[in-house]
Structure formats: structure tokens, C-alpha cells
C-alpha positions as CSV (number, residue, x, y, z in Angstrom):
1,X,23.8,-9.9,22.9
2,X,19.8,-9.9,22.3
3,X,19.7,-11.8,18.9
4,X,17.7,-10.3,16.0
5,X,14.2,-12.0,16.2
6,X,12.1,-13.3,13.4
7,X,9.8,-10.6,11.9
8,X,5.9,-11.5,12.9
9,X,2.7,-9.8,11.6
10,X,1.8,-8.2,14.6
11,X,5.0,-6.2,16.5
12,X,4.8,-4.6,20.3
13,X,6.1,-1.3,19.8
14,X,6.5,1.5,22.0
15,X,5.6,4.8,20.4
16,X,5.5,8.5,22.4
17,X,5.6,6.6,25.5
18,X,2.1,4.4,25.0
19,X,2.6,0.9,24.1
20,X,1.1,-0.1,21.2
21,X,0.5,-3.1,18.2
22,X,1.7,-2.5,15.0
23,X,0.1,-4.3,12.3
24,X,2.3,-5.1,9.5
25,X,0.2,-4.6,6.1
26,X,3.0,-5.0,3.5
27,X,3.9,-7.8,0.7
28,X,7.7,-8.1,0.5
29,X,9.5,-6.8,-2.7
30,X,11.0,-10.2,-5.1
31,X,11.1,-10.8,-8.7
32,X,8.3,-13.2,-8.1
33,X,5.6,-10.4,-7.5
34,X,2.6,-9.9,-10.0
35,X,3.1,-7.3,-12.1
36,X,0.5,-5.0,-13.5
37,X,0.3,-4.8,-17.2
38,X,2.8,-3.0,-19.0
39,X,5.0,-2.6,-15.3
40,X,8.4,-3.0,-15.3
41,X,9.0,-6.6,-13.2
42,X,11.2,-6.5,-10.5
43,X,14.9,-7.9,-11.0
44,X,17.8,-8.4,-8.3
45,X,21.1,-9.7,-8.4
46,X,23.8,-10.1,-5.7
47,X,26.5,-7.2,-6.8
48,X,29.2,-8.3,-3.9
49,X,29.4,-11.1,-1.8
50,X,30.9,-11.5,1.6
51,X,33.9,-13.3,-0.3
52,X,33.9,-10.8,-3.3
53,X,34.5,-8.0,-0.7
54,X,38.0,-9.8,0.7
55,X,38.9,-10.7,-3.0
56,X,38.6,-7.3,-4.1
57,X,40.4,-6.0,-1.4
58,X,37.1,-4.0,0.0
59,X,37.8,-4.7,3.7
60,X,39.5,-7.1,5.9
61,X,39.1,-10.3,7.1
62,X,37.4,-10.9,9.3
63,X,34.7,-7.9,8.4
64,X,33.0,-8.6,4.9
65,X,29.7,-7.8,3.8
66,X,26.6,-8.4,1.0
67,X,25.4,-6.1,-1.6
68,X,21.9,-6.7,-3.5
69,X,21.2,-4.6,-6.0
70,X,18.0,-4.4,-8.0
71,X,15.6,-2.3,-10.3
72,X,12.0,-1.4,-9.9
73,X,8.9,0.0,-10.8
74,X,7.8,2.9,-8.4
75,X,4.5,0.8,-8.4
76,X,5.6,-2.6,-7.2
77,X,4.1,-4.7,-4.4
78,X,2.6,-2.6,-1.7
79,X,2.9,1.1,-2.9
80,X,1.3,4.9,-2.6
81,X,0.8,6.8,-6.1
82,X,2.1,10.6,-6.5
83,X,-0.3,13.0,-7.4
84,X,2.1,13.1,-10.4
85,X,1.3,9.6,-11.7
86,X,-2.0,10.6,-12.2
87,X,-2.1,14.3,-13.0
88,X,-0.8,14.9,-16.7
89,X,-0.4,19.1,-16.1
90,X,3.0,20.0,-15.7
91,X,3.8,21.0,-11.6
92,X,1.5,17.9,-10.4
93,X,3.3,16.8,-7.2
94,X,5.5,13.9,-7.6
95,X,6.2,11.5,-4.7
96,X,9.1,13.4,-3.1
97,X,6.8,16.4,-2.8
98,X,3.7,14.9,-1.1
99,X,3.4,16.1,2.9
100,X,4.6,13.7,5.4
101,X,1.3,14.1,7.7
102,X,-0.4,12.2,4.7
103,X,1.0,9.2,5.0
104,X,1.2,9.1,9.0
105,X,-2.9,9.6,9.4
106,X,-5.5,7.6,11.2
107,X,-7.3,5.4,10.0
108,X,-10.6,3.5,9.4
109,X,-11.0,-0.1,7.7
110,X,-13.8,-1.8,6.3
111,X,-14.1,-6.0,5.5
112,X,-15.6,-6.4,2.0
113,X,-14.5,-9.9,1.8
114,X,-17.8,-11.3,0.3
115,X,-17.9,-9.5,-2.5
116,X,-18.2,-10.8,-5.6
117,X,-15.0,-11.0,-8.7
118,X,-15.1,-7.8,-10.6
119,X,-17.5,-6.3,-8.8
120,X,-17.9,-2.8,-6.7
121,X,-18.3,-1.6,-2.9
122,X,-21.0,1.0,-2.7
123,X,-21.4,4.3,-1.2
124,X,-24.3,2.3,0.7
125,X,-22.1,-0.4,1.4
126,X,-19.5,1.6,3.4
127,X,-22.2,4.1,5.1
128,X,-24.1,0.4,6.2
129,X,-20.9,-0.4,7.7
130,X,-20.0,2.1,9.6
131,X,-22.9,2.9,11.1
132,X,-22.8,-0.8,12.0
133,X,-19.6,-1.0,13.5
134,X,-20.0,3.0,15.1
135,X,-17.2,4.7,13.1
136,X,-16.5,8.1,11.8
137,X,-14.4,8.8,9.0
138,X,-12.4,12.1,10.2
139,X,-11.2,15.1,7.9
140,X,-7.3,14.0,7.4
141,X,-7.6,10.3,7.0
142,X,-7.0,7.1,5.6
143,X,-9.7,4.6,4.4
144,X,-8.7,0.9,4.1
145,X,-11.0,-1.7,3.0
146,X,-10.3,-5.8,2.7
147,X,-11.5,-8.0,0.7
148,X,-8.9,-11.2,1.1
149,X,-7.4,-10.6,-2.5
150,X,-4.4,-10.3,-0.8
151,X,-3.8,-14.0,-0.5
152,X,-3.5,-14.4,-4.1
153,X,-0.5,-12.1,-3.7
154,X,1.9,-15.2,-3.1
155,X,0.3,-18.3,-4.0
156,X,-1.6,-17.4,-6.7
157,X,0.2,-14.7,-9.0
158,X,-1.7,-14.6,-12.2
159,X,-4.9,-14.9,-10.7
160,X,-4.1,-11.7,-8.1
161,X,-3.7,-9.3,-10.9
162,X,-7.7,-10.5,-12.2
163,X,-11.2,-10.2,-11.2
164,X,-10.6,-8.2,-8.5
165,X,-13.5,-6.0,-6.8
166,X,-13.0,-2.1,-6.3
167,X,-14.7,1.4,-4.7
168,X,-17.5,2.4,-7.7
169,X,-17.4,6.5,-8.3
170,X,-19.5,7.1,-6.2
171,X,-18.5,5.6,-2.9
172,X,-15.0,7.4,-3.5
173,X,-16.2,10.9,-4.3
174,X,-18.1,10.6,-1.0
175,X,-15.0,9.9,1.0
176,X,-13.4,12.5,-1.0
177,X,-16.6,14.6,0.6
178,X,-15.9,13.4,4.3
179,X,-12.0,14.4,4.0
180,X,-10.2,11.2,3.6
181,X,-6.7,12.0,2.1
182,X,-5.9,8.6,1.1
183,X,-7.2,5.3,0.0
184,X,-6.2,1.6,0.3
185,X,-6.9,-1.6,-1.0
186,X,-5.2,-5.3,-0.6
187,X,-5.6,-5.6,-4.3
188,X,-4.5,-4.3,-7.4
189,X,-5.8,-1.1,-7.7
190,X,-8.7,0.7,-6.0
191,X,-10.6,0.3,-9.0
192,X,-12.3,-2.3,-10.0
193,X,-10.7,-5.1,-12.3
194,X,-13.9,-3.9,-14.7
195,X,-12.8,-0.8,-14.9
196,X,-8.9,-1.4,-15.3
197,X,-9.2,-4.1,-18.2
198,X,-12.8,-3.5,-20.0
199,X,-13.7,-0.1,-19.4
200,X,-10.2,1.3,-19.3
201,X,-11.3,4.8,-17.5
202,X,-10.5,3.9,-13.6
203,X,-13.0,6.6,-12.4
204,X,-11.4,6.2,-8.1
205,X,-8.2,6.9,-10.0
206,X,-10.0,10.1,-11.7
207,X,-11.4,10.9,-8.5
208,X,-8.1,11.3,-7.1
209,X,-7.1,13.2,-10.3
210,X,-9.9,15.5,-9.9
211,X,-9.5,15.9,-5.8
212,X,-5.8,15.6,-5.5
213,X,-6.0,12.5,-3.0
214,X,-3.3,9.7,-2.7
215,X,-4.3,6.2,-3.4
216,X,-2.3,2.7,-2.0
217,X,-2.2,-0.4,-3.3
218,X,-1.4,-4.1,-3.0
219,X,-1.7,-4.1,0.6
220,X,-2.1,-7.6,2.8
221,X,-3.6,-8.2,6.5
222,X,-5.8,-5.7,6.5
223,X,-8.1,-8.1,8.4
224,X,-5.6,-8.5,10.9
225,X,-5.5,-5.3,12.4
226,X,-7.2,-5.5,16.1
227,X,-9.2,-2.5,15.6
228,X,-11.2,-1.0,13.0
229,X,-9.5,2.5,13.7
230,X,-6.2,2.8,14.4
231,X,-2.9,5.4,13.1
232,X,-1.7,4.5,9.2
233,X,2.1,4.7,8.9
234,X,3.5,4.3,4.6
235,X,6.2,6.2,4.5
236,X,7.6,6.7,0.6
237,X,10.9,6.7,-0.2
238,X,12.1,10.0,-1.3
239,X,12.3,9.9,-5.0
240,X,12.9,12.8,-6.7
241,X,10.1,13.3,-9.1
242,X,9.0,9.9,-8.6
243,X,5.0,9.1,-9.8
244,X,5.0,6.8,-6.8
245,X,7.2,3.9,-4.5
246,X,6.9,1.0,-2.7
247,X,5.9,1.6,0.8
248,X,6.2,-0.4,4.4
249,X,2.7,0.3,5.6
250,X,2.0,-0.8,9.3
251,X,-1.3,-0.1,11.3
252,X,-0.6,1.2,15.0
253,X,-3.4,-0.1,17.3
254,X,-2.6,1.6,21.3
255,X,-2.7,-1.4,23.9
């Protein structure tokens, strides 16, 4: 029997036949995650244990089994927003109803790890970049930046959920212009912390609004990924109506 091994950040796969490195990019779900304001926090419980299964008469010794149960918000830990969440005309497409294609794209990502609390990553910025680094943001894709927030995520709750940097207007309507279907940051939000607590408006959350693009969140080792292009994989749970859900994100790099 080949014992179950320890999950690691970086996973040999074999997909379509070509053997590749999956990058895993996700924050696990607990009751100790930072929430954002006004969130639901997560809470779990054991429903059945393996010995509450034999004393209720569920199955037979020697088979027993566990059951957690637990409640969410659609928007904990690493997650993709619906269309719905931030559409408020009636038909805007919930999480169920978004294609699969979008969140099974390629992908590009950018390190904005020096910038400063609060602050935003130009249009300039990400242009300077790629042309630095020899990238091309396709029609159909996803756009990943880093800025080391994501360590917060665990040690440092309270302060995760502040000060964080974001995308300015402008830099997202221009990957809106190049055909990037989805964003991603490993904060927060895409926004900047500026424009979630003081100024309240969110304009890369408007900018989805307005150009019907997904956006994902709270996402972690985005540094760690080999290569600055690879394929994005967040699959959604299936919620019916749901404004968004938690996601496993990964990053496929081919070997």
C-alpha cells in the first residue's frame, strides 16, 4: 500500500501526458482566518466522530468514520467573486453560472513586493515589467501580481486585513484592454486598502462591474511559482446563485 504523503507547495503532476509542477497558491479554510469587515467568520464543529458513528449504530466495527461540518462566507480565504457579487441588475451571473474556461486560463504574474502600505501598482509599473521580463498578456487570461502580503495571512491576522497595496484604475482598465479575464492578488482585495476603508468606491472592483471580469483574492505563493507564465487552475464550487466561493488555486508550470 503507497501511504498518503504529506501535501508540499510544489506537487509533480502529470497532466495530458506532459509532466508538469503545480504550484499550490491557496490558504487553507479554519475559523482562525482574517475576515474582511462585515464577513461572516468561519465556524466548524465535529458533527460525528469515529465513535459516535458505532454508538449510533451508523456502521460496523471495525469501519467508522468523521464528519466536520462547518459554515462560510462565499468570500473566505482564497476565493473568486461572481459577477453577481458585484453587479446589482437582476440576471448578473452568479458563481454557478461563470464558464469553466475562465478559471482554467494561463497565466502571467508580476512581483510587487516593494511597494509601499496602502499604496498602488501602476499601469507603468506593470508595462515596465513585462517588457523587462519579455511577457505578453494574451486575450483569455489571468493576471497575478505578489506583493508578500500573504504572509500576514497566518502569523499576523489583524494586520493582513490593513494597509495593503492594490492595482490603481488605471492599470486594471488597461488589462481589461489587453483581454485578461481575471485578476489575482495575495491580499485582501485587488483594491487598494485606500480605497476599501477611506475612499470606500473600490474602482478594480468597478472595473470588473463595468467589464464583466472575475477577480481572486487572498491568494499565497505567488512568488513561488517557477515561471512567470504558466496555466491558472481555481475551480469554484458550484453554488447555486452563489456571489462567489472559496477556491484551490494551483499554478501548472510544464517540466
Amino acid at each position: 500500500m503507497v501511504p498518503c504523503p504529506p501535501p508540499e507547495v510544489h506537487a509533480k503532476v502529470e497532466i495530458l501526458g506532459r509532466r508538469c509542477t503545480a504550484t499550490d497558491l491557496t490558504h487553507e479554510i479554519s475559523p482562525a482566518n482574517p475576515t474582511f469587515k462585515g464577513h461572516q467568520r468561519t465556524v466548524m464543529w465535529q458533527h460525528l466522530s469515529h465513535d459516535d458513528v458505532q454508538k449510533f449504530g451508523l456502521t460496523k466495527a471495525p469501519y467508522s468514520y468523521e464528519v466536520v461540518a462547518f459554515t462560510l462566507c462565499g468570500h473566505t480565504s482564497t476565493h473568486c467573486d461572481s459577477i453577481s457579487h458585484i453587479v446589482p441588475e437582476h440576471g448578473a451571473r452568479p458563481i454557478d453560472k461563470t464558464p469553466t474556461a475562465w478559471h482554467m486560463a494561463p497565466g502571467v504574474w508580476l512581483d510587487f513586493a516593494g511597494k509601499a502600505p496602502s499604496s498602488y501598482i501602476t499601469r507603468a509599473e506593470i508595462e515596465a515589467q513585462l517588457s523587462a521580463e519579455k511577457l505578453e498578456l494574451r486575450p483569455g487570461s489571468v493576471f497575478l501580481y505578489h506583493t508578500g502580503w500573504y504572509r500576514k495571512f497566518d502569523t499576523a491576522p489583524f494586520e493582513y486585513i490593513r494597509d495593503y497595496p492594490g492595482l490603481d484604475a488605471e492599470a486594471s482598465h488597461w488589462l481589461a484592454d489587453q483581454g485578461v479575464i481575471c485578476v489575482g492578488a495575495d491580499a485582501p482585495s485587488v483594491d487598494s486598502f485606500h480605497e476599501v476603508a477611506v475612499r470606500m468606491v473600490q474602482p478594480v472592483h468597478m472595473m470588473c462591474r463595468e467589464r464583466g471580469i472575475l477577480n481572486v483574492e487572498n491568494l499565497r505563493n505567488v512568488d513561488l511559482i517557477p515561471r512567470r507564465t504558466f496555466t491558472f487552475v481555481g475551480l469554484p464550487l458550484k453554488i447555486r446563485n452563489g456571489c462567489g466561493s472559496p477556491i484551490r488555486a494551483v499554478a501548472l508550470t510544464e517540466d
